[in-house]
Backbone bond lengths (Angstrom), bond angles and torsions (degrees), N, CA, C in turn:
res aa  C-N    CA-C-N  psi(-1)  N-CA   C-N-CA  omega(-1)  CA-C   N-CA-C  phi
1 X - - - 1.470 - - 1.527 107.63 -
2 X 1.557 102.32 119.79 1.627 97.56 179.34 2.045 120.75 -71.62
3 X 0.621 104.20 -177.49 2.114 112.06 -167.70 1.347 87.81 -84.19
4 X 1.380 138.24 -14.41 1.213 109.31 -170.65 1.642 103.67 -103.17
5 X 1.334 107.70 -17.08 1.997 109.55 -179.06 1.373 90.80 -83.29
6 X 1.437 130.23 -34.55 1.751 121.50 -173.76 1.426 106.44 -53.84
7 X 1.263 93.07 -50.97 1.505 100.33 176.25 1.727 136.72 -47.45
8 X 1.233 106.79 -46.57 1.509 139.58 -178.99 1.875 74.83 -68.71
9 X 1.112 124.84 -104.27 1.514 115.56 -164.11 1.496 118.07 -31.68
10 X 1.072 119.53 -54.65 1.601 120.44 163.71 1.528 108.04 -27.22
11 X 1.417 115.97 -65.29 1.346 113.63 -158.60 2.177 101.58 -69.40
12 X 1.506 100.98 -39.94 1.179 110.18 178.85 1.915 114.04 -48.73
13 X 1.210 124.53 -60.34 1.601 145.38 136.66 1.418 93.00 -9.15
14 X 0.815 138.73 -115.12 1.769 151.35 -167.18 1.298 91.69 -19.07
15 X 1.591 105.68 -70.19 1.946 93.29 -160.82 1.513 121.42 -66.93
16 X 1.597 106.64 -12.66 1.112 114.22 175.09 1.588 108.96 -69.32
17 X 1.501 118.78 -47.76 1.401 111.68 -179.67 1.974 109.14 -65.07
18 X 1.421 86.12 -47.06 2.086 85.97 171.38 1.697 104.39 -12.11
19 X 1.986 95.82 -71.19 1.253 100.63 -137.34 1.697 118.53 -68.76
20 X 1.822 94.91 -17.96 1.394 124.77 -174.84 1.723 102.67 -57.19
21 X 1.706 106.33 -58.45 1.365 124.32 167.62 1.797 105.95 -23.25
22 X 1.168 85.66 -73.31 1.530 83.36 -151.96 1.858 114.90 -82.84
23 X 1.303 96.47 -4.04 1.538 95.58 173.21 1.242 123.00 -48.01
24 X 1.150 131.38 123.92 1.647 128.53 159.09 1.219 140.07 -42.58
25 X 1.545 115.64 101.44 1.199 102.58 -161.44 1.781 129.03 -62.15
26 X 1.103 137.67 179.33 1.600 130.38 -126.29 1.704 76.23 -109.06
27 X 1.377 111.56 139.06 1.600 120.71 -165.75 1.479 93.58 -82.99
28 X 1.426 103.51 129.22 1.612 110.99 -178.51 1.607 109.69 -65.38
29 X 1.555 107.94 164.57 1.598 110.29 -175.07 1.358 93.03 -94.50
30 X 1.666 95.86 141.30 1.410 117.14 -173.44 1.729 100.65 -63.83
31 X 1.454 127.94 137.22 1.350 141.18 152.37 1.194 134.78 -83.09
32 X 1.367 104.66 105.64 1.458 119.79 179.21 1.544 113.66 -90.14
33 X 1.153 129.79 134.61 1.572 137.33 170.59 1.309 104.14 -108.44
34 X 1.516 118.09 105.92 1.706 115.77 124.13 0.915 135.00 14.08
35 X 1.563 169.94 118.60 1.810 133.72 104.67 1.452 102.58 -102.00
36 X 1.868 90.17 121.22 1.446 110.21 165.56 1.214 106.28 -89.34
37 X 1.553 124.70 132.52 1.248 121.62 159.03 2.006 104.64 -81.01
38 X 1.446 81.38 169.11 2.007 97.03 165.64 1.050 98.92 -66.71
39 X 1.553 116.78 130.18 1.371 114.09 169.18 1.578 94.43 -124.34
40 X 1.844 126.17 176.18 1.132 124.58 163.32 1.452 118.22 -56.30
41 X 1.406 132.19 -152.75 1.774 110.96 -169.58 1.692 93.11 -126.40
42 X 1.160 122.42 -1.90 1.726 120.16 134.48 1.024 124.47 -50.64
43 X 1.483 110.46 -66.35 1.535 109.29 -163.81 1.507 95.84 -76.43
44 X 1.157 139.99 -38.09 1.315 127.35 170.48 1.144 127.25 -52.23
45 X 1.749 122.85 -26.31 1.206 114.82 156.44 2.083 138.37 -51.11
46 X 1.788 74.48 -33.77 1.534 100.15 -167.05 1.904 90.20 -61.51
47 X 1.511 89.99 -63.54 1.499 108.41 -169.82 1.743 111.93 -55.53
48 X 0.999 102.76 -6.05 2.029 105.79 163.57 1.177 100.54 -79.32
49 X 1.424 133.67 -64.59 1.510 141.92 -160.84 1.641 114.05 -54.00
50 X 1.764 112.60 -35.85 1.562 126.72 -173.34 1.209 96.37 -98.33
51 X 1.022 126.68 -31.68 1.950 105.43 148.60 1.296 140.08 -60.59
52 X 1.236 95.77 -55.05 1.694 95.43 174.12 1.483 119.43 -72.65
53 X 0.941 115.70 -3.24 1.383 113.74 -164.87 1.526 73.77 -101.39
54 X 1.256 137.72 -63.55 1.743 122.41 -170.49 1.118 109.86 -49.07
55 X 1.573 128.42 -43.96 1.436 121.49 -179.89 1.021 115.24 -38.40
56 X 1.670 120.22 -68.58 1.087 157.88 175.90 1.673 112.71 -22.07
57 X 1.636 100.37 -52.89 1.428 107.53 -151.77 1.973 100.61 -108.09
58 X 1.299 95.24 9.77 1.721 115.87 -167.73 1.630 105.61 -130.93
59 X 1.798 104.11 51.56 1.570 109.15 -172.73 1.746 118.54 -61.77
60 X 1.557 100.82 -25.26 1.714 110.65 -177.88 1.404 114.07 -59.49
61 X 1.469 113.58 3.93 1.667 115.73 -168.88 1.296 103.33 -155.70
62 X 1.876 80.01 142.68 1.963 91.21 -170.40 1.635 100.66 -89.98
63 X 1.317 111.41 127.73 1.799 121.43 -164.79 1.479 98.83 -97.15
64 X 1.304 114.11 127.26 1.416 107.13 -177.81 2.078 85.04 -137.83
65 X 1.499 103.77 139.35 1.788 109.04 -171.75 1.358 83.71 -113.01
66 X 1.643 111.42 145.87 1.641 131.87 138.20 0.751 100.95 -108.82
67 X 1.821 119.73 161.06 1.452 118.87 157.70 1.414 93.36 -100.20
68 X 1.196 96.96 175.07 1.583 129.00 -175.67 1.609 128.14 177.71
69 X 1.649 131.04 144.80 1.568 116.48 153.64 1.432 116.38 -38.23
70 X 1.371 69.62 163.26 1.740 92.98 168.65 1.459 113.36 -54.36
71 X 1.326 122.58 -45.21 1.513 144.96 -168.19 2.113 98.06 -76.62
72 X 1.348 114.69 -25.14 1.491 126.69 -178.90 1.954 90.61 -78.06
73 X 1.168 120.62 -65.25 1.671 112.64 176.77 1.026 103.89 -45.17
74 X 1.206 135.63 -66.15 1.471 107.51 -151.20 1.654 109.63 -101.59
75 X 0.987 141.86 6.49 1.744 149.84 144.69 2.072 83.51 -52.68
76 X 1.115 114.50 -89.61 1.881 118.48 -171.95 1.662 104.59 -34.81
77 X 1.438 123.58 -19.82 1.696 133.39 179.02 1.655 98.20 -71.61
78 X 1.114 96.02 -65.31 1.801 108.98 172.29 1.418 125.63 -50.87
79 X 1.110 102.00 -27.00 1.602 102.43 -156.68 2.039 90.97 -75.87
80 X 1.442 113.25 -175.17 1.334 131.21 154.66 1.385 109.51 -64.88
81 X 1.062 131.90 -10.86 1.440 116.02 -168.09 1.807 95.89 -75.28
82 X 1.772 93.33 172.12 1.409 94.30 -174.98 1.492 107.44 -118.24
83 X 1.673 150.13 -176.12 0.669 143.28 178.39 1.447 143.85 28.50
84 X 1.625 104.52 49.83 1.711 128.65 -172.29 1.258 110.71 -93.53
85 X 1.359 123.57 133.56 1.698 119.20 -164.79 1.416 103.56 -144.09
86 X 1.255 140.26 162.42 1.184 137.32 171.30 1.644 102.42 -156.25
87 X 1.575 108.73 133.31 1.744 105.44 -154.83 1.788 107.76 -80.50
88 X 1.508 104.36 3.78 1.412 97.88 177.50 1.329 104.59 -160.53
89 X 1.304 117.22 126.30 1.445 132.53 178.65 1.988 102.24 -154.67
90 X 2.154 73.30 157.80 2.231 79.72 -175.09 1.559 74.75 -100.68
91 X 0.956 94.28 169.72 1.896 132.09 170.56 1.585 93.74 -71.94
92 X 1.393 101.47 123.88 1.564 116.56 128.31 0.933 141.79 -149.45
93 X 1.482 138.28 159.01 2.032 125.22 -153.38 1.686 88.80 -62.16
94 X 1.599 135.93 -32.58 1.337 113.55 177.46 0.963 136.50 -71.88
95 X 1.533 109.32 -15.10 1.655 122.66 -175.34 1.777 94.37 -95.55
96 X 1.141 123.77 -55.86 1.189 112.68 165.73 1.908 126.41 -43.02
97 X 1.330 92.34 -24.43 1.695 84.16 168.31 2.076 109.42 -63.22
98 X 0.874 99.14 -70.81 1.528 116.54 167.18 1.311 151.61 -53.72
99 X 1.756 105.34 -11.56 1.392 138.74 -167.65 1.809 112.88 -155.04
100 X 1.563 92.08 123.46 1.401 106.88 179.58 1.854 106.57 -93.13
101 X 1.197 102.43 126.70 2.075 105.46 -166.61 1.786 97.26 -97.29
102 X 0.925 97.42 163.72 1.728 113.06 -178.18 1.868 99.08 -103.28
103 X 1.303 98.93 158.11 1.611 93.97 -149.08 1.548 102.99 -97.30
104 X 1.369 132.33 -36.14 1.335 129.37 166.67 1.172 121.04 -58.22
105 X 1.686 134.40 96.78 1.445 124.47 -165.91 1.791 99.52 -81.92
106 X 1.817 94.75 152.48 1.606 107.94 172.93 1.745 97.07 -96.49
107 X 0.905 111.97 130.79 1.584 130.76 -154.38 2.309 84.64 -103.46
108 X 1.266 80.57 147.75 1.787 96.94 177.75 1.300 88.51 -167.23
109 X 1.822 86.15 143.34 1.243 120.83 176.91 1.697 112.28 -62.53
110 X 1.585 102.95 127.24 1.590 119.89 176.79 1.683 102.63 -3.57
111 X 1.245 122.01 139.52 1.477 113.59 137.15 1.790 123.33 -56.25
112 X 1.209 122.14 140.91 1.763 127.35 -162.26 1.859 88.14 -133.22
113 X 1.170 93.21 128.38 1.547 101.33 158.64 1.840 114.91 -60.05
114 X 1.280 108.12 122.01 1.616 98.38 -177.28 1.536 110.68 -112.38
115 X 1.580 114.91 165.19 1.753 80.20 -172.80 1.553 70.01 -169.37
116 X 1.616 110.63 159.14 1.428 114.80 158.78 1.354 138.38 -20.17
117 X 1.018 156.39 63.05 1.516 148.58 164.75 1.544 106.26 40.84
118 X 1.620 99.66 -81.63 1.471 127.07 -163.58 1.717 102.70 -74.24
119 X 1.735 125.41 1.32 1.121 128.34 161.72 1.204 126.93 -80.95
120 X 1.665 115.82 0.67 1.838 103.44 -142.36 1.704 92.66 -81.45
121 X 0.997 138.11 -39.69 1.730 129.52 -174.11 1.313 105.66 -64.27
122 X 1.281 142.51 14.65 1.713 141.66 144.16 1.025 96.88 -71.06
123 X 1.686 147.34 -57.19 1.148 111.71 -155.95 1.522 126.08 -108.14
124 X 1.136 101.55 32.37 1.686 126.86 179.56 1.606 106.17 -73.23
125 X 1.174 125.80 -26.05 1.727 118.93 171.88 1.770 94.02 -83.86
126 X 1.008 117.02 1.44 1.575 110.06 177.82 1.873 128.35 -108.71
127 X 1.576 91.84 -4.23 1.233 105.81 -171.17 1.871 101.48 -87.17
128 X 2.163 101.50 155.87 1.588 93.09 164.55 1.471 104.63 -98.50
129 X 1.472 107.03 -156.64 1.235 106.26 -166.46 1.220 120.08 -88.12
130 X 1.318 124.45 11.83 1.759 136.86 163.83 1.586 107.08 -98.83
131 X 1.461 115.05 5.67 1.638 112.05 163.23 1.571 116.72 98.72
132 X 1.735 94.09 -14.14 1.532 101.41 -175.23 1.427 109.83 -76.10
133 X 1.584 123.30 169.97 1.824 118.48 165.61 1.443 102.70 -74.12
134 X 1.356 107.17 168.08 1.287 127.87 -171.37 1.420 80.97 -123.78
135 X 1.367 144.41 123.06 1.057 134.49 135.77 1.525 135.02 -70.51
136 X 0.978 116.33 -11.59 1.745 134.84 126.96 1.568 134.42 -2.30
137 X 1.150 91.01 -61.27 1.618 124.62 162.27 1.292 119.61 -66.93
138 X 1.623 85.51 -60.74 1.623 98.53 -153.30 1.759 114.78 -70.12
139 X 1.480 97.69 -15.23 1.569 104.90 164.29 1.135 146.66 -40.86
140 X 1.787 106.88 -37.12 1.301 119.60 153.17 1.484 120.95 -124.36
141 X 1.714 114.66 60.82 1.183 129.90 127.60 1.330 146.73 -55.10
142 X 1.289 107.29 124.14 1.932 103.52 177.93 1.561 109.30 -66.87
143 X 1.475 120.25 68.68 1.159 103.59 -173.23 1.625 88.41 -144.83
144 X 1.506 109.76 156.67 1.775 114.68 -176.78 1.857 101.68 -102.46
145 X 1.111 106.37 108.47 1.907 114.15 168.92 1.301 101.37 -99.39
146 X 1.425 115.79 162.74 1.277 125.53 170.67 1.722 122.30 -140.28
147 X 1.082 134.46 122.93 1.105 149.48 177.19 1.533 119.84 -82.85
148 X 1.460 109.37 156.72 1.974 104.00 -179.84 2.154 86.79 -113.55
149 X 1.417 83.78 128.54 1.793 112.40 172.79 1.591 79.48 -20.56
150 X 1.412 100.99 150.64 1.632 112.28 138.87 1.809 124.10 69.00
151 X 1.427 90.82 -23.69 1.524 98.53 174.64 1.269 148.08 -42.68
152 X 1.354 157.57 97.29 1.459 145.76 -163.57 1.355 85.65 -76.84
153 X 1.622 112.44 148.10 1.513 119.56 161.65 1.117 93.18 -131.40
154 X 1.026 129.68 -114.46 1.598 129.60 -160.99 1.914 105.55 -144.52
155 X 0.988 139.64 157.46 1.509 164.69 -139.80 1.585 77.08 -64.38
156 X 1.103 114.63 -73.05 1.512 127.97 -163.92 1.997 122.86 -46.10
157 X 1.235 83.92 -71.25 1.568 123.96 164.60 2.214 97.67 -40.61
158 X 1.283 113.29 -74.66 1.438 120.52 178.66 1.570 108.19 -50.80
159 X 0.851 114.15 -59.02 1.965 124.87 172.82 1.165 103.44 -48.87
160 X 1.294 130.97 -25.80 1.893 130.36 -175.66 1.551 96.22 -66.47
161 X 1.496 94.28 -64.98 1.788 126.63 -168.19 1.819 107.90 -43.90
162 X 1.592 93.32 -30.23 1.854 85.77 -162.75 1.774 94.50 -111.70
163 X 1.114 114.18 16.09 1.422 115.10 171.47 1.769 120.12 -128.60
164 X 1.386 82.92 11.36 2.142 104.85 -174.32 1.719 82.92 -77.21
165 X 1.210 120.97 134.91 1.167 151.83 160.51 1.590 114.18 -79.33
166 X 1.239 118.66 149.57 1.328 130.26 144.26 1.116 153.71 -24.19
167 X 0.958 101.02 -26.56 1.800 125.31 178.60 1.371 114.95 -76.59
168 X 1.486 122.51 -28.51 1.320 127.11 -151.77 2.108 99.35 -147.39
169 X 0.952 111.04 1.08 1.608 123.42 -171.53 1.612 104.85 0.97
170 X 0.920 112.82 148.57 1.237 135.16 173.92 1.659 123.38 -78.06
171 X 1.184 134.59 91.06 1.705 108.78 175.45 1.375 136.16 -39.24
172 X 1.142 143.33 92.47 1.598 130.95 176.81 1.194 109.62 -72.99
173 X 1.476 135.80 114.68 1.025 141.30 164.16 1.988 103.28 -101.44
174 X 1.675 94.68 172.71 1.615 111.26 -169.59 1.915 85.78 -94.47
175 X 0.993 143.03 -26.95 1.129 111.73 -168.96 1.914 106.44 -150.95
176 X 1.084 130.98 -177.92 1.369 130.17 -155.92 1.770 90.47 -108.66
177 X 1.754 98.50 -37.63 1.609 92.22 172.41 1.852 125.23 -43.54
178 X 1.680 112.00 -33.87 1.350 105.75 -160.85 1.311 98.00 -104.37
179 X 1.833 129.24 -9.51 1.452 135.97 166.08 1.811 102.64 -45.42
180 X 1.549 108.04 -62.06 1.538 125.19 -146.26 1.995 76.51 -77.04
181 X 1.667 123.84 -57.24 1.673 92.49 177.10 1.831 126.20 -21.21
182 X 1.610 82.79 -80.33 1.236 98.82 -172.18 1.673 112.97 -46.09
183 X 1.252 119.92 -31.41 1.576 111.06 -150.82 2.244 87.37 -88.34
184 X 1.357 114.76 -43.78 1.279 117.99 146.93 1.685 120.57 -4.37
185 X 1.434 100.05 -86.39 1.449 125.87 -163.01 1.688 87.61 -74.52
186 X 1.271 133.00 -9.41 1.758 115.39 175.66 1.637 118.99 84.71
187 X 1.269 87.03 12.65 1.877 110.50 171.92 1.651 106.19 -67.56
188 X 1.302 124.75 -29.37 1.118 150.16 -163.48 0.701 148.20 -154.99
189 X 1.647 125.35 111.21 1.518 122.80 -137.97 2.176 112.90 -72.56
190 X 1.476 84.34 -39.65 1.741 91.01 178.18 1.742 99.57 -153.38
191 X 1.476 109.35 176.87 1.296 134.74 -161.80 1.295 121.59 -175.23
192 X 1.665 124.64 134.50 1.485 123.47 171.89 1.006 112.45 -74.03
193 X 1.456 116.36 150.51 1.674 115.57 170.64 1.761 92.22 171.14
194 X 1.579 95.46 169.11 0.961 102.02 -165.45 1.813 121.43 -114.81
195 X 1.522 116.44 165.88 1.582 96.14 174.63 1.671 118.79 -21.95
196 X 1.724 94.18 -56.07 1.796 103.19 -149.53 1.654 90.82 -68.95
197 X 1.250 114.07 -45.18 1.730 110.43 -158.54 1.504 89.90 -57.39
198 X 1.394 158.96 16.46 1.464 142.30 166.32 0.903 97.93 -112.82
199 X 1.441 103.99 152.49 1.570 117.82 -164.89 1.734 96.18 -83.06
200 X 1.389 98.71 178.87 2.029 91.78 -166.57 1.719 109.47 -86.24
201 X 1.048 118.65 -15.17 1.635 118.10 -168.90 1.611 98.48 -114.67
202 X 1.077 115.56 25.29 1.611 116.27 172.98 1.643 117.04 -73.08
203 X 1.251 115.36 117.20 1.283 114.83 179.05 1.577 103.96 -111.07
204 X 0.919 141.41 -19.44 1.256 143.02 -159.02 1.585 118.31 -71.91
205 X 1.139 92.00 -20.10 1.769 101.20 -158.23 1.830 89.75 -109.89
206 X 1.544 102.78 146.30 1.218 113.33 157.90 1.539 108.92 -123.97
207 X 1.514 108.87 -172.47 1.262 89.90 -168.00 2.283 105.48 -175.18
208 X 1.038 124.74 141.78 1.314 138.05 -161.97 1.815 118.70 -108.11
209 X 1.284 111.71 135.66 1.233 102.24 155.85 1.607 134.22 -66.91
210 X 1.128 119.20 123.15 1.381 112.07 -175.28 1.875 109.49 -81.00
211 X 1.562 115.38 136.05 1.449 126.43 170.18 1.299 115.42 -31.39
212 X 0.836 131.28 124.51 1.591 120.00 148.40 1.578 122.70 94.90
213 X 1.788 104.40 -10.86 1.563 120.44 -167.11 1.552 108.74 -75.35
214 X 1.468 153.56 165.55 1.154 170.95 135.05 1.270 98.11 -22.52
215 X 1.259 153.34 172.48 1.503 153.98 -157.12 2.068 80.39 -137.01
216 X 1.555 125.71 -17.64 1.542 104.39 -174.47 1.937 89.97 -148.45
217 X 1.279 103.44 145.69 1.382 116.46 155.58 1.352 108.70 -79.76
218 X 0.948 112.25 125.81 1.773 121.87 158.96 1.588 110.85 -89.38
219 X 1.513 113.00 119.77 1.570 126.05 -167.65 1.795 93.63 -122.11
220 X 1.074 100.45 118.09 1.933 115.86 147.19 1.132 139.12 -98.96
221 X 1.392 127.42 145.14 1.660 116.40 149.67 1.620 104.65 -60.22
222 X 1.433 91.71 154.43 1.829 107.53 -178.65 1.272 86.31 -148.67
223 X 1.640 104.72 160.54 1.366 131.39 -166.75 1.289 97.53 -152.13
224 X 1.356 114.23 157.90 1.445 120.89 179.74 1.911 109.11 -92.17
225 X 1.117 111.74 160.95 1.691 123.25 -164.11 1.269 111.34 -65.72
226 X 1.804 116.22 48.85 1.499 91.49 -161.97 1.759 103.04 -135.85
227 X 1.305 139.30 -170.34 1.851 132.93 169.00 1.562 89.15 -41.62
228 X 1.086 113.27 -87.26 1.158 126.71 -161.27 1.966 127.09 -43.17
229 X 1.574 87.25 -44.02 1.957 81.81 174.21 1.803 103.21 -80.67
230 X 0.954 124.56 -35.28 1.598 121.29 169.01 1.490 112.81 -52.97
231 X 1.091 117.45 -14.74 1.666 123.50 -164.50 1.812 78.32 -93.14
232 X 1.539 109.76 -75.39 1.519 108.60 -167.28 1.608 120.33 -33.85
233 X 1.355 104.16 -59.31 1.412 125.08 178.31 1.806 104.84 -40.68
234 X 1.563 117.50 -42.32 1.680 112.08 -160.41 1.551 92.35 -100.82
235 X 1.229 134.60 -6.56 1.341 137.07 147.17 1.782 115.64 -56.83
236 X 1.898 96.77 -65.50 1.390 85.16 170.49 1.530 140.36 -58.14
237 X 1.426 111.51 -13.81 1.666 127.56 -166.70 1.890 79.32 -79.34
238 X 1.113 102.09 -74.60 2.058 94.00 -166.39 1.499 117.76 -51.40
239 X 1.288 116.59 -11.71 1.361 115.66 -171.26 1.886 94.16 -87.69
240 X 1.249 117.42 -28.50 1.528 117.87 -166.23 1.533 89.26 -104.39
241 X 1.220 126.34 -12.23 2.022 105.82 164.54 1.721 114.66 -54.61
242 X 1.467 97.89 -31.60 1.380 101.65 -172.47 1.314 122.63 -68.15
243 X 1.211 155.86 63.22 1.547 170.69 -131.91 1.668 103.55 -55.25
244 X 1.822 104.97 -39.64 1.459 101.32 175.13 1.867 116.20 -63.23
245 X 1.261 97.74 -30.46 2.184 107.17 -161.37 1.488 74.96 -77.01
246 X 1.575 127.47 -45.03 1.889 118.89 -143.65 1.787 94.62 -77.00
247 X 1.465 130.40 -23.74 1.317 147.46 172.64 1.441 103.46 -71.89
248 X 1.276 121.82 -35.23 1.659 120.09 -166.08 1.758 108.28 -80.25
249 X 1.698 80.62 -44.83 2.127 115.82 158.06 1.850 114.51 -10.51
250 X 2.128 81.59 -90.95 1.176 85.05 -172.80 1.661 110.37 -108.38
251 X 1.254 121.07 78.18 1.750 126.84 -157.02 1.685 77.64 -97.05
252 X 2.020 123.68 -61.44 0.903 96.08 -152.94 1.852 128.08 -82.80
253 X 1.379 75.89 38.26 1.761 80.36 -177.53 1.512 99.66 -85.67
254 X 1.324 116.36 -37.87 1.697 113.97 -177.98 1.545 128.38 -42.22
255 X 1.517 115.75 -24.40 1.054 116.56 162.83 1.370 132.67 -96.66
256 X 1.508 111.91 32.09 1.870 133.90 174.92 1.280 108.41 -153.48
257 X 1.351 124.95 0.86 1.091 107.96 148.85 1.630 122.51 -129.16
258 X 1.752 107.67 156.20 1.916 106.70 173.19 0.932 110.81 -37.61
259 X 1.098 135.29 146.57 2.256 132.67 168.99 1.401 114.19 -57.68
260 X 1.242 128.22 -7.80 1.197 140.69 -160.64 1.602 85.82 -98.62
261 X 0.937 123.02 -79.69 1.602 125.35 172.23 1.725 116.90 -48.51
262 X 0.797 111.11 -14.60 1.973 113.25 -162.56 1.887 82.80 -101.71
263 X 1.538 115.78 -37.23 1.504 110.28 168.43 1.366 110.71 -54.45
264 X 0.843 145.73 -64.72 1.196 169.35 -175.84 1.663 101.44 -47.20
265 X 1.248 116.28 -94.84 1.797 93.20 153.32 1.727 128.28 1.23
266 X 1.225 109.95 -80.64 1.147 120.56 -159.34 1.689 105.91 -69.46
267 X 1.409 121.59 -30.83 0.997 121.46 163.70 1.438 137.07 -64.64
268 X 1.653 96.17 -3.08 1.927 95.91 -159.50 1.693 100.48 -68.56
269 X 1.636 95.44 167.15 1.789 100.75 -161.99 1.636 85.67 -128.79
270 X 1.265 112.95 147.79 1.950 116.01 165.67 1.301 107.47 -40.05
């Protein structure tokens, strides 16, 4: 090899490392965190499937899950951290201060007062005249209910909670899993919750329409106010335009709910 081709490669070598130097390194994938709360081992089933399937279907982002309460999401909503998501939350003007929601809501059946089987003639001085509870009434009942920390329920349901008196206190528990124990075992006279939050072969529990409630919860993904949860959220909005992914979505609801209701699901619109 003559000095002048050594050369020509030499110089070629150099600019090659130059260019290596100064390249920009490759922009890291944005990190998204999870918080799963405890759910019962239904809804935790459900709540495996609407995760993974977001992971899954949300490849532009590295998905990393904690668990946590209900009261653990939204403290991590608040905090400085960036990119905090949780695959199902209700709306409220406080969570909406702090949390951006995805626009196609997953629809669930009413919250129902649930209560022992062998309890249901206690709450007959509490019912109106279509059979449902009055929580009205039932406010100053000698009776022990229990609530999960932190929870949005619905207009009705929250107005019970912030007008429950002293006399009769309410349990706050961290999750709906250790409500349905206790309310089970007769620790507790009644509790909100929903079709899905009971497990499927539950006989124990009976259970009421509540007065005045919405006939459906509307549930979202939420993200925290930041590049990154606004990024997730306008990912998640196009991934749920698609009617086939929003069907693939909510498939395993068909086997907990009537078809009449699971229609209804599958139909919901932003």
């Amino acid at each position: 090899m003559n000095t002048r081709r050594r050369l020509r490669l030499l110089v070629a070598a150099l600019l090659m490392l130059q260019d290596a130097a100064g390249a920009a390194p490759p922009a890291a994938t944005p990190a998204v965190t999870w918080v799963t709360p405890e759910l019962s081992n239904d809804t935790n089933r459900l709540g495996d499937h609407f995760l993974s399937f977001l992971m899954g279907r949300l490849p532009a982002f590295d998905h990393r899950v904690i668990p946590g309460s209900i009261g653990r999401v939204w403290h991590e909503m608040k905090s400085k951290r960036v990119g905090i998501c949780v695959f199902n939350a209700l709306k409220t003007p406080e969570r909406e201060a702090v949390a951006i929601f995805s626009r196609r809501p997953l629809l669930w059946p009413a919250y129902r007062l649930y209560f022992p089987a062998s309890r249901r003639a206690a709450f007959s001085p509490y019912l109106d005249g279509d059979g449902r509870v009055d929580l009205g009434k039932l406010v100053a009942a000698p009776l022990h209910g229990g609530i999960t920390t932190n929870r949005a329920y619905n207009a009705v349901i929250d107005k019970f909670i912030a007008a429950h008196g002293t006399a009769h206190p309410l349990d706050s528990l961290l999750s709906i899993h250790q409500i349905l124990t206790l309310l089970r075992a007769g620790r507790l006279d009644y509790a909100f919750a929903t079709q899905a939050d009971l497990e499927s072969s539950d006989g124990g529990l009976d259970s009421l329409e509540i007065a005045g409630s919405d006939a459906w919860n509307a549930s979202f993904v939420a993200c925290s106010r930041d590049q990154i949860g606004v990024a997730v959220i306008a990912a998640t909005d196009r991934l749920f335009e698609d009617q086939e992914s929003w069907a693939e979505y909510v498939e395993p609801l068909r086997s907990v709910l009537p078809p009449a209701e699971y229609a209804v699901v599958l139909r919901s619109k932003p």
